[in-house]
ZARO-122988 format. One record per residue (C-alpha): residue number from 1; residue in one letter; x, y, z. Coordinates in nm, 2 decimals, padded with zeros to 4 digits. Each point is the difference from the previous one (the first is absolute). Example, Ala and Ser with C-alpha at 12.3 -4.5 7.8 and 13.67 -1.06 7.14 Angstrom:
+-----+----+--------+--------+--------+
:   i : aa :     c1 :     c2 :     c3 :
+-----+----+--------+--------+--------+
:   1 :  A :  01.23 : -00.45 :  00.78 :
:   2 :  S :  00.14 :  00.34 : -00.07 :
+-----+----+--------+--------+--------+
END
This chain:
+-----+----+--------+--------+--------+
:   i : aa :     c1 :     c2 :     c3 :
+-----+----+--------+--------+--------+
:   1 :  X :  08.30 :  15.44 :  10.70 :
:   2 :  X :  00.14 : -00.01 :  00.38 :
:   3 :  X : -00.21 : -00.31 :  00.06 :
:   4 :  X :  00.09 : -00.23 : -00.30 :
:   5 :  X :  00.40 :  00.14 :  00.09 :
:   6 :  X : -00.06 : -00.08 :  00.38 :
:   7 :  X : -00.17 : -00.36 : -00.08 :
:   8 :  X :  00.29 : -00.04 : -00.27 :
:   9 :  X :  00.29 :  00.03 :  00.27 :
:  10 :  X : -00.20 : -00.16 :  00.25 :
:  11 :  X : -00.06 : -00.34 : -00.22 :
:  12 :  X :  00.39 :  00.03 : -00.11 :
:  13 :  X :  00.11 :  00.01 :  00.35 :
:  14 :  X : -00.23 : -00.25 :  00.13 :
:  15 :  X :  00.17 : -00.22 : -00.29 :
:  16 :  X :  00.31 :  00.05 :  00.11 :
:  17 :  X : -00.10 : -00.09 :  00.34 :
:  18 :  X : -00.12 : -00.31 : -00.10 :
:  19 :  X :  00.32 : -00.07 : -00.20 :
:  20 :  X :  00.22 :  00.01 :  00.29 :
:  21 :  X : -00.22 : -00.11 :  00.30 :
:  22 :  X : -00.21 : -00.28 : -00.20 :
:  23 :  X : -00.09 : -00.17 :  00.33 :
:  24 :  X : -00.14 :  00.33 :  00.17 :
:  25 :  X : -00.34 : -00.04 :  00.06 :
:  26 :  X : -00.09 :  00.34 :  00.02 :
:  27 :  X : -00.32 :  00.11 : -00.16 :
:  28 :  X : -00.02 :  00.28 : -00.30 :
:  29 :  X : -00.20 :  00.23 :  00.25 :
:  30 :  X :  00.30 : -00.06 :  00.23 :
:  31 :  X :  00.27 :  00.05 : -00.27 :
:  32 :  X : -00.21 :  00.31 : -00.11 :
:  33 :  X :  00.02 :  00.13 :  00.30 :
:  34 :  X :  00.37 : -00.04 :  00.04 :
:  35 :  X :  00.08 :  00.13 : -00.33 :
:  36 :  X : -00.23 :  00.29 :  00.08 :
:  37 :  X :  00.14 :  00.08 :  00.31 :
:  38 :  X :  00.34 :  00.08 : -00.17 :
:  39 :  X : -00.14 :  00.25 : -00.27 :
:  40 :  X : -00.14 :  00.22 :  00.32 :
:  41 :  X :  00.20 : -00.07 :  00.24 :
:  42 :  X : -00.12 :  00.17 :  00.34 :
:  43 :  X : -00.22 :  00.27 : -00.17 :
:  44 :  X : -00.35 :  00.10 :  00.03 :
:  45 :  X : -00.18 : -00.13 : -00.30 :
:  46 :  X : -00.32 :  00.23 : -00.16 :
:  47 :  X : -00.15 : -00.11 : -00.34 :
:  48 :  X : -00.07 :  00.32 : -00.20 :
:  49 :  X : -00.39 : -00.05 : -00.11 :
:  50 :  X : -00.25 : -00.15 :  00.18 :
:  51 :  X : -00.19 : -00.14 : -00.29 :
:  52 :  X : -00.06 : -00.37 : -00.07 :
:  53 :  X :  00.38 : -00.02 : -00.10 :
:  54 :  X :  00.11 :  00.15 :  00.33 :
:  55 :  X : -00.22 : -00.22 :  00.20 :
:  56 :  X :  00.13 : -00.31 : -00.17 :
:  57 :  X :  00.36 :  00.13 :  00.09 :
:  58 :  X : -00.15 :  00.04 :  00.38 :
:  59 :  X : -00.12 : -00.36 :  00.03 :
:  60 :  X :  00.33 : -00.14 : -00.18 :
:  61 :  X :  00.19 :  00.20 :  00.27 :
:  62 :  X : -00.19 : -00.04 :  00.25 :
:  63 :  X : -00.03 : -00.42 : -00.05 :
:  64 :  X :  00.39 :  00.02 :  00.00 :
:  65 :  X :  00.04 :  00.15 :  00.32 :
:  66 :  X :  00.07 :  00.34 : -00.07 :
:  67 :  X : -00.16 :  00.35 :  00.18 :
:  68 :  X : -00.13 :  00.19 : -00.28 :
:  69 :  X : -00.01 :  00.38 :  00.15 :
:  70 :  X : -00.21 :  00.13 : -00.23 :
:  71 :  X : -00.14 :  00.13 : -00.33 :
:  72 :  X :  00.11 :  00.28 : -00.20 :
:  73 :  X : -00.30 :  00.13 : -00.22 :
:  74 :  X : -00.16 :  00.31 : -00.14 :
:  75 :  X : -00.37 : -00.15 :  00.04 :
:  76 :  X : -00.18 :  00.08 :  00.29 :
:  77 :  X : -00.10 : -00.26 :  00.24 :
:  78 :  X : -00.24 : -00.09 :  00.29 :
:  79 :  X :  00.22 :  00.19 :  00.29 :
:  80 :  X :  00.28 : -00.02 : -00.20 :
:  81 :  X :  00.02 : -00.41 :  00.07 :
:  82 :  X :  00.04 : -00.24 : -00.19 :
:  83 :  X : -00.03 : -00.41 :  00.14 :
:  84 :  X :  00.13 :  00.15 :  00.34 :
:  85 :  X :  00.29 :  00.18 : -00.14 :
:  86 :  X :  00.04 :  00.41 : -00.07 :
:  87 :  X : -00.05 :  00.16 : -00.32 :
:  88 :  X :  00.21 :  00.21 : -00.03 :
:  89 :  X :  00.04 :  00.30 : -00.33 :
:  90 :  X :  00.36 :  00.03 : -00.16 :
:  91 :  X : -00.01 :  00.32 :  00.08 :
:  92 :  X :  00.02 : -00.03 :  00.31 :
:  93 :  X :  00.22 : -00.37 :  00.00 :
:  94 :  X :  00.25 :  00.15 : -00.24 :
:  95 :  X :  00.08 :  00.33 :  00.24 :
:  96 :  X :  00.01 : -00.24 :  00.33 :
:  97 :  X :  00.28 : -00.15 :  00.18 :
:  98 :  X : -00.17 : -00.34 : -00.02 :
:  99 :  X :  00.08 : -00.06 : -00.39 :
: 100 :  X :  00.38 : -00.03 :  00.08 :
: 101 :  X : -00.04 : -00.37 :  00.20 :
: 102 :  X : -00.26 : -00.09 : -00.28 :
: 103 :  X : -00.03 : -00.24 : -00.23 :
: 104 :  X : -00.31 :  00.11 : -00.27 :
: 105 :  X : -00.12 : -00.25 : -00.22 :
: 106 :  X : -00.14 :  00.16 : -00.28 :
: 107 :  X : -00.32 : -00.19 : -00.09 :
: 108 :  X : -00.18 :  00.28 : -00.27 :
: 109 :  X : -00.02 : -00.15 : -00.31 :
: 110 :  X : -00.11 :  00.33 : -00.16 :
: 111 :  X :  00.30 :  00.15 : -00.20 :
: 112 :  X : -00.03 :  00.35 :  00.07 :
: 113 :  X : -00.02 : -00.09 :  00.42 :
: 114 :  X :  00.25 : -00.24 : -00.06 :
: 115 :  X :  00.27 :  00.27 : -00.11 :
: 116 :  X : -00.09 :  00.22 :  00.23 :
: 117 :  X :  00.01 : -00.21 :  00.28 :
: 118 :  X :  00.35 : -00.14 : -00.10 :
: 119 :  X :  00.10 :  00.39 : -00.04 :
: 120 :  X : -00.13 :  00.08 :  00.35 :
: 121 :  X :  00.22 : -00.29 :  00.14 :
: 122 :  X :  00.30 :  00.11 : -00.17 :
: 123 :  X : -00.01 :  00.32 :  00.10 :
: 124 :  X : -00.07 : -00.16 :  00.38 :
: 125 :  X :  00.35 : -00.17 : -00.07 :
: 126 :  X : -00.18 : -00.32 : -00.03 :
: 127 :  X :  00.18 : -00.27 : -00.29 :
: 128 :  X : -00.14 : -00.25 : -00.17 :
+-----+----+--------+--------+--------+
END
């Protein structure tokens, strides 16, 4: 799945880090973060499914530094919130301007929402 890819390149990189600056200090939070950074660039970054999965995905994002926007999920929440941050359906994300500076993490683990939310982002022009 996306996470066990994501933590695969991350631990690689932060290898090869290590391998050619052995006497940096910095920590794996801090090389996360850095290695991170350069998968999203500049872009707004929204975790498709507010579940437990998604809200691991906030605090990991949110403990390196990053903004998450948002959610992307069908459920319906308390005003449409979710730890602070919008809720928002992908109905409605898909057909906005918003999703082309995004960066969605995909944190379903159910197969069928799975495809379909990899579908959705393809068709939004968003890669892997």
């Amino acid at each position: 799945n996306i996470f066990k890819r994501v933590n695969a390149q991350i631990t690689e990189a932060i290898n090869l880090f290590d391998k050619k600056n052995s006497s940096d200090k910095l920590s794996f939070q801090e090389k996360g973060a850095f290695i991170t950074k350069e998968m999203i660039g500049n872009r707004d970054v929204y975790i498709y499914a507010a579940n437990l999965d998604g809200l691991g995905y906030y605090r990991l994002f949110t403990k390196l530094g990053f903004n998450v926007k948002g959610f992307i999920d069908t459920r319906n929440y308390d005003n449409d919130m979710k730890k602070g941050k919008p809720v928002i359906k992908p109905e409605i994300f898909f057909n906005s301007e918003e999703v082309k500076q995004s960066f969605v993490l995909i944190a379903t683990k159910h197969r069928q929402y799975k495809k379909i939310a990899m579908e959705q982002c393809k068709k939004a022009g968003l890669s892997k």
